[in-house]
N, C-alpha and C positions, 0 to 999 in steps of 0.2 A: 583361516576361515572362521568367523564369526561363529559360537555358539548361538543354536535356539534357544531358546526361555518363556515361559508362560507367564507372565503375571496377571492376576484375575482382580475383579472389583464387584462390586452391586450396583446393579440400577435402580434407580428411586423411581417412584410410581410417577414420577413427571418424565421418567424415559433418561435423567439424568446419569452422566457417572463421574468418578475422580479420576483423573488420569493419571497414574502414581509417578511418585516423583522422579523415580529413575527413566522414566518414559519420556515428564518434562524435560528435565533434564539433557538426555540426548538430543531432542528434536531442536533444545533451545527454547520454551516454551517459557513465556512471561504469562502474568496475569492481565487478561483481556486482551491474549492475542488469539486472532481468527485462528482456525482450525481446518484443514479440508477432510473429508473424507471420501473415499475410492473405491466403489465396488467391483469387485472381479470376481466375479460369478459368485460363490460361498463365501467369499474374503472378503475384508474392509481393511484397507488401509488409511492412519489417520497418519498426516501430513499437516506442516506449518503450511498457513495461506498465503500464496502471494497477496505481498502490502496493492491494496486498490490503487496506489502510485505510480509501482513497478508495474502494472498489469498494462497502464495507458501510458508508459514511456515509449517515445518515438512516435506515440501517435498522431502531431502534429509536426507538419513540414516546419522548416524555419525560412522564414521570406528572405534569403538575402546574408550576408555577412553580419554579421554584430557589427555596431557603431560604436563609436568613445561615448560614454555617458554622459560626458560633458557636452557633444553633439546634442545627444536627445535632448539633456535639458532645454539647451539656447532652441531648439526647434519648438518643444513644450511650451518655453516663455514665450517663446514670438508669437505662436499661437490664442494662447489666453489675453498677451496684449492686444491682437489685431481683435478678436470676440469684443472685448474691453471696450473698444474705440468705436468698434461699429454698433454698441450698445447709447454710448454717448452721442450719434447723432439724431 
């Protein structure tokens, strides 16, 4: 079972504080990543963010099977060429 541990910081009069390293450290925390925090009634727990990526994965349907890419192109081209032609008359 994990030990508790306290480690404490200062907050800057901008409501700022340092997260100490061993704190980064565990969660995984790089510089400039999102943060979440959690309140539970008297607590706050702070947590990595989910990436805004991960958050809207799945959220659109996919229409259909994938194609050969080489499909899509030749459909692409034939496209912009028939645009082309019916520009030219």
């Amino acid at each position: 079972m994990p030990t508790s541990r306290a480690l404490e910081t200062t907050m800057t009069q901008k409501g700022q504080v340092t997260v100490p390293a061993e704190i980064r450290a565990r969660l995984g925390l790089k510089p400039r990543d999102r943060v979440r925090f959690e309140v539970h009634g008297a607590e706050v727990t702070l947590k990595p963010a989910p990436s805004r990526i991960a958050r809207h994965f799945g959220a659109a349907r996919v229409s259909g099977l994938a194609r050969d890419w080489r499909q899509e192109r030749d459909a692409f081209e034939a496209g912009v060429a028939a645009d082309v032609a019916a520009e030219d008359r």
